[in-house]
C-alpha positions as CSV (number, residue, x, y, z in Angstrom):
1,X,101.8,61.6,146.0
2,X,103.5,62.1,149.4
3,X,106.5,60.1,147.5
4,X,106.9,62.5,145.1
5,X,106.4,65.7,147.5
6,X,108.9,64.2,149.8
7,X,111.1,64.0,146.6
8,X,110.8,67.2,145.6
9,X,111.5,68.4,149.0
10,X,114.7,66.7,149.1
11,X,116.0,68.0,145.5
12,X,115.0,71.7,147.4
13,X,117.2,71.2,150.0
14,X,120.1,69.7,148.4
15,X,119.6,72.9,145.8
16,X,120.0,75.0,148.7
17,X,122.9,73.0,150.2
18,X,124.8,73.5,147.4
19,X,125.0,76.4,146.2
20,X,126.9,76.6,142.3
21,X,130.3,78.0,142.0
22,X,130.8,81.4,140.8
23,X,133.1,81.6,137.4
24,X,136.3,83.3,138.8
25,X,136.9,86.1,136.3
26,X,140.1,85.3,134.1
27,X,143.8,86.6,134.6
28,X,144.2,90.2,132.7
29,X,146.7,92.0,131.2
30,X,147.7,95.4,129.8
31,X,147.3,96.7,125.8
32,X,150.8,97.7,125.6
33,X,152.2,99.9,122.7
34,X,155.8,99.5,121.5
35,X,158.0,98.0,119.5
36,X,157.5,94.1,118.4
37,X,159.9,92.1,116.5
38,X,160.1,88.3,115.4
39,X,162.4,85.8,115.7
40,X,163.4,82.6,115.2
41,X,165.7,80.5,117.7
42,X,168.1,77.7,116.5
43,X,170.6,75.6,118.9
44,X,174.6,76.5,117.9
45,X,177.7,75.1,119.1
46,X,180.1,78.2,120.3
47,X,183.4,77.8,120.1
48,X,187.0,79.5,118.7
49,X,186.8,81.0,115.5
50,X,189.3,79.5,112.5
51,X,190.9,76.3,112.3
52,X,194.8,77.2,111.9
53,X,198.5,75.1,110.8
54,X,201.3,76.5,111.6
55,X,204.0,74.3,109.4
56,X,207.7,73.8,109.3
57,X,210.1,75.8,106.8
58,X,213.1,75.2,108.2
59,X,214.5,71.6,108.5
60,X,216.5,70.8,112.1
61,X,216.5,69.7,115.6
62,X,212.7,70.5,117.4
63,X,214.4,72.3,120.9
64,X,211.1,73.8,122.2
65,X,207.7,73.9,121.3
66,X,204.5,75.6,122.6
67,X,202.2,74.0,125.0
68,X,198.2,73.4,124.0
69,X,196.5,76.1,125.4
70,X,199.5,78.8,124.8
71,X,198.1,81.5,122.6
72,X,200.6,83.0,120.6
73,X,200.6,86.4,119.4
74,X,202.9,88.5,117.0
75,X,206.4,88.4,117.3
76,X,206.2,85.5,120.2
77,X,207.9,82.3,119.6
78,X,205.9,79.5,118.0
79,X,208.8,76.7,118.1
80,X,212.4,76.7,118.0
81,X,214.5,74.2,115.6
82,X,218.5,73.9,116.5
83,X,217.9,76.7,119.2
84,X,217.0,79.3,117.3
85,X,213.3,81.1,118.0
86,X,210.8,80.9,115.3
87,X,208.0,84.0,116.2
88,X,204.8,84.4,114.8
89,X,204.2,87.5,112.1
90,X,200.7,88.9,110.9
91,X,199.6,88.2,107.6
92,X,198.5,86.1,104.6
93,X,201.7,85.1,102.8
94,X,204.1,82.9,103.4
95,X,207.5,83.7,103.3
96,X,208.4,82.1,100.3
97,X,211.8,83.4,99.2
98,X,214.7,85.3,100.5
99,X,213.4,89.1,101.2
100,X,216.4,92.1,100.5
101,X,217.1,94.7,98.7
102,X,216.6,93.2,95.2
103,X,213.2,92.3,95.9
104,X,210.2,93.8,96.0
105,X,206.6,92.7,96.6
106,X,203.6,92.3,99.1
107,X,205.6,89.8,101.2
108,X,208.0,92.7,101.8
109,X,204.7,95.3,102.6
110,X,203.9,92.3,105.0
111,X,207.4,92.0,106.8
112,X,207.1,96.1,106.9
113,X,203.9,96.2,108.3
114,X,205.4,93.6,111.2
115,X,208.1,95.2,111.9
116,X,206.2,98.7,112.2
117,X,203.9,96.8,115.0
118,X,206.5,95.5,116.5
119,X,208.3,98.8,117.4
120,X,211.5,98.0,115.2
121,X,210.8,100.7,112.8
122,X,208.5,103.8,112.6
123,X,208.0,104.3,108.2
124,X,204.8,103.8,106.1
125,X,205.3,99.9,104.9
126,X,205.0,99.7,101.2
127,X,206.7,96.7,98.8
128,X,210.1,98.2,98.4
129,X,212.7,96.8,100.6
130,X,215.0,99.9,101.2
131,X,217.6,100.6,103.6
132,X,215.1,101.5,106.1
133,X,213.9,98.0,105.8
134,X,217.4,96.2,106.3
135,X,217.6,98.6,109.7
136,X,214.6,97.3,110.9
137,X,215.2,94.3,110.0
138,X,218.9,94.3,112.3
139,X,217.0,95.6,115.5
140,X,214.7,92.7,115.4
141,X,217.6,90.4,114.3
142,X,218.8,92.0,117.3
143,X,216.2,91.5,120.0
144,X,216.4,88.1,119.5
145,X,219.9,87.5,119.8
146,X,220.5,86.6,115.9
147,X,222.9,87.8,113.7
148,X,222.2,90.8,112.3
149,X,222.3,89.7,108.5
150,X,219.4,92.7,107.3
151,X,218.2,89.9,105.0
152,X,214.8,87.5,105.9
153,X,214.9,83.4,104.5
154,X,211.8,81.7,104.2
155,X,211.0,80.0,107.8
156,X,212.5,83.0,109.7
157,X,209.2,83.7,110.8
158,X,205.7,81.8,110.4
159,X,202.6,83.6,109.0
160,X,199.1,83.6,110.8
161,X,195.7,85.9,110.2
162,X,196.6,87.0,113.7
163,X,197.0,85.7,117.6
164,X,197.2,81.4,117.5
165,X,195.5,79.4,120.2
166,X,197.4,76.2,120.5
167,X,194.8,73.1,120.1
168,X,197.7,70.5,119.4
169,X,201.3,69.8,118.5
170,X,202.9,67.4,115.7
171,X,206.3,67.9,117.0
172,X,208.2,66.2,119.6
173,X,211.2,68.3,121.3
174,X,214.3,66.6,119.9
175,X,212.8,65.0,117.2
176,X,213.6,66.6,113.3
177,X,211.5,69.2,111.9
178,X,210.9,68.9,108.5
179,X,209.8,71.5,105.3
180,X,206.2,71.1,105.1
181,X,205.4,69.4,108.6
182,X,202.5,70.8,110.7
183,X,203.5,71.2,113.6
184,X,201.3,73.5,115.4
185,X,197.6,73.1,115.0
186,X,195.3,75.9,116.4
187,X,192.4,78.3,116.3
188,X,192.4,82.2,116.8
189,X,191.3,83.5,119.6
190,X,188.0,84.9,119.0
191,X,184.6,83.9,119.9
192,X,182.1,82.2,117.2
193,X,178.6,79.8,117.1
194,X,178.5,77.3,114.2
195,X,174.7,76.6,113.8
196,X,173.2,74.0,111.5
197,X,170.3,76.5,110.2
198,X,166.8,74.9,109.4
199,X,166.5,75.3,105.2
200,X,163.2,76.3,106.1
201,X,164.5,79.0,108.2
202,X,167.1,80.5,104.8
203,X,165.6,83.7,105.1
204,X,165.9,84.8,108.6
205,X,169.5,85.0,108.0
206,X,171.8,87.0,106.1
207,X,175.5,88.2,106.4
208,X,176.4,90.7,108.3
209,X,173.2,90.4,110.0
210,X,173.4,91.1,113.9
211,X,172.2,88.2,116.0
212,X,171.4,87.7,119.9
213,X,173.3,84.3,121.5
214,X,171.8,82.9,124.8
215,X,174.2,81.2,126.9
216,X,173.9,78.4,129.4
217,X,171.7,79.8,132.1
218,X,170.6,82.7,130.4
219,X,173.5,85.0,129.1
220,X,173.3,86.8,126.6
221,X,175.6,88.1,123.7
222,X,175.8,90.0,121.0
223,X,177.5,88.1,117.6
224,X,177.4,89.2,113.6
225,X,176.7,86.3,110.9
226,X,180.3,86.1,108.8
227,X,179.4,83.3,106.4
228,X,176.5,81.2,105.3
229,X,176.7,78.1,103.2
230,X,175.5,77.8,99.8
231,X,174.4,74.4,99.9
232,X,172.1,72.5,102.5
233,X,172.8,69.4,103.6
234,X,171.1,66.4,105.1
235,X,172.0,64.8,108.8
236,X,172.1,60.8,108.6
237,X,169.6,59.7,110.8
238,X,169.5,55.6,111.8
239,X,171.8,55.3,108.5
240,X,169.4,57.0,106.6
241,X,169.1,60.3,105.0
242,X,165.9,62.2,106.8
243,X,163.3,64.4,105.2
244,X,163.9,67.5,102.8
245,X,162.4,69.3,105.7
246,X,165.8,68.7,107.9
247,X,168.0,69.9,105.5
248,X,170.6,72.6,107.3
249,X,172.3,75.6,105.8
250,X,175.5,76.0,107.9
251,X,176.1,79.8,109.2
252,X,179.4,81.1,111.3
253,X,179.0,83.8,113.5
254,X,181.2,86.1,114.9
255,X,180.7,86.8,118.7
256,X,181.3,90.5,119.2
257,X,180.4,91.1,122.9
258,X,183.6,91.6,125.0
259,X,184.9,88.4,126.1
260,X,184.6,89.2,129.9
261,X,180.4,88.6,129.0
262,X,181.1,85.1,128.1
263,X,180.9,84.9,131.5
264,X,183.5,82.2,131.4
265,X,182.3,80.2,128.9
266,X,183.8,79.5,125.7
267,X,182.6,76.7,124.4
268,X,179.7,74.8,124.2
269,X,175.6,74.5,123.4
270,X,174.1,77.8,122.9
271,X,171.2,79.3,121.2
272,X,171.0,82.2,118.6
273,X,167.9,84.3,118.2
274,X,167.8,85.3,114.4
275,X,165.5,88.2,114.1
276,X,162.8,88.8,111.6
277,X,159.7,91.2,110.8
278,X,159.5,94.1,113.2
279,X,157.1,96.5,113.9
280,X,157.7,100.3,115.3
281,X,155.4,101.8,117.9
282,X,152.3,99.2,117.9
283,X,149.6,97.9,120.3
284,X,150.2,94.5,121.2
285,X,148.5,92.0,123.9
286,X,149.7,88.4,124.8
287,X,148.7,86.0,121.8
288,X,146.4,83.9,124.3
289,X,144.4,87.1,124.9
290,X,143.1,86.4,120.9
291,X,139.6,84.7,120.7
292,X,137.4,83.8,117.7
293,X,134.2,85.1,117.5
294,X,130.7,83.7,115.2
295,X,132.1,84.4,111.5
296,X,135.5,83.8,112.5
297,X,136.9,87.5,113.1
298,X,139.5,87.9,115.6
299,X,138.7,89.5,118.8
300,X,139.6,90.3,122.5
301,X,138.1,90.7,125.7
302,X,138.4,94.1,127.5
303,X,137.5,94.3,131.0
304,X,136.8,97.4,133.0
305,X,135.0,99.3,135.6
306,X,131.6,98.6,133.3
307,X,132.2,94.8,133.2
308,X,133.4,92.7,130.1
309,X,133.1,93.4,126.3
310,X,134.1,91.9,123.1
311,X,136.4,94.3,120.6
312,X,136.9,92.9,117.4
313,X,141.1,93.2,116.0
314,X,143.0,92.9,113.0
315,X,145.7,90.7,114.4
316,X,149.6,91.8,112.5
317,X,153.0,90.4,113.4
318,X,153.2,87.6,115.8
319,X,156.1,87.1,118.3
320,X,156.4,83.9,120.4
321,X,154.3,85.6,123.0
322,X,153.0,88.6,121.7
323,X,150.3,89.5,118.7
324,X,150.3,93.6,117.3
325,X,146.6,93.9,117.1
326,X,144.2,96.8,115.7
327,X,141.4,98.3,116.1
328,X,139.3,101.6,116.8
329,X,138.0,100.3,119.9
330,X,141.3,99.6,121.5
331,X,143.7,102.1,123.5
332,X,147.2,101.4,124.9
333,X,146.6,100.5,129.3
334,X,143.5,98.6,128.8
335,X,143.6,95.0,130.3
336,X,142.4,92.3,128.1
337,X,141.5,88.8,129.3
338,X,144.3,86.1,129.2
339,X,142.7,82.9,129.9
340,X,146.4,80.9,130.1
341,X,148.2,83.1,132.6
């Protein structure tokens, strides 16, 4: 007997020695009422936009080429064979035969429509090559230091969609330049992400389609989807094909932030927030603040001046963080318990 009363007397005191913990009440946060969107994100490689070649009509002597790097824009020189400046026009046509007044044609609307830009003549371009056109045609003969024949030959000027970013050169100064020869190779000189889009994902994107691109270190831009492949494909993996679920659906996007918020950066690793679902003028709480309760209903905890209580929701669109939730219980600026803060 005394055993056991000394044993109970003991388990007192060590009861009274320590004491048990108080639960510390859980992180809140606000009911907040706005706007909520989805998104997905997918990694992208950003870059120059076009892959451009930039090829030899005239045969002759290579005397000067353009460095890699150089961007060349209309009316600069792209190369020059036997001394004589080759420049750079706008367009999509090459110029494929001798352009005068017997002619008449898109390729002379395109020669026009240089010449207008270029400040060598001030009429409306259209395909008829008119006298206007052989005076034009002089005063840029001119400015160059050409004879002033009136009259274009194919190679007088190379064609490109617009300004050329030099990426490499075929061509050695000295060496011949031949009809048909590459010898500038180049991009244009905007901005653009290729991304390799999750099949999974087809959905999310569409052309035209405004997109957010996140830099390196936290940037971000503003680009528009220009193309998006028709096919998926399957990355080799270890020599073998991988699942149906990595098949990829290439898409090209257009960066249409100025340049000066690259913030320097041109090219590399990026990634591009493709939006989806959104939702105008909802409540929304942090998706950890959503419990389960007996029955399996959705639910979350408010906590106030009166202590804690349990408001069943009807959970909506889910974000990566947030969840629009419902119910008649709930008002926007009450705090909810969010157990993973």
């Amino acid at each position: 007997m005394w055993i056991a009363a000394i044993a109970l007397l003991a388990t007192a005191c060590t009861s009274q020695a320590q004491p048990q913990a108080e639960q510390k009440p859980l992180p809140t946060a606000p009911v907040t009422r706005g706007d909520l969107v989805s998104s997905i994100q997918q990694p992208g490689q950003l870059g120059y936009v076009g892959s451009i070649q930039l090829v030899a009509q005239r045969q002759g002597t290579v005397t000067a080429m353009p460095g890699v790097g150089h961007v060349i824009s209309r009316g600069q020189q792209v190369y020059a064979v036997d001394q004589r400046s080759i420049p750079l026009f706008y367009g999509t046509l090459p110029f494929y035969r001798p352009l005068n007044r017997a002619v008449k044609g898109e390729d002379v609307r395109q020669l026009e429509r240089n010449l207008v830009d270029l400040g060598h003549a001030t009429f409306t371009p259209d395909d008829t090559y008119t006298t206007a056109t052989v005076n034009a045609v002089k005063r840029w003969q001119k400015s160059l230091g050409l004879t002033e024949t009136g009259t274009v030959e194919p190679g007088d000027a190379l064609v490109a969609a617009g300004p050329v970013r030099v990426t490499a050169t075929n061509g050695l100064v000295g060496a011949m330049a031949r009809p048909g020869e590459a010898l500038v190779t180049g991009t244009g000189t905007e901005h653009g992400v290729h991304v390799d889009l999750d099949r999974r994902h087809r959905s999310m994107a569409a052309v035209d389609q405004t997109v957010q691109v996140r830099l390196f270190g936290g940037r971000s831009v503003t680009g528009v989807v220009r193309t998006i492949e028709s096919t998926a494909t399957q990355p080799p993996q270890n020599g073998q094909n991988t699942s149906q679920d990595r098949q990829t659906i290439g898409v090209d996007i257009l960066i249409t932030s100025p340049q000066t918020e690259l913030g320097g950066v041109f090219e590399g690793p990026v990634t591009v927030i493709f939006p989806g679902e959104s939702r105008r003028g909802v409540l929304t709480v942090p998706v950890e603040a959503l419990t389960v309760v007996p029955g399996g209903a959705y639910a979350v905890v408010v906590v106030d001046q009166n202590g804690r209580h349990t408001i069943e929701v009807e959970p909506g669109l889910f974000t990566a963080s947030r969840v629009e939730i419902t119910s008649p219980g709930l008002v926007e600026g009450m705090r909810v318990e969010v157990p993973t803060i």
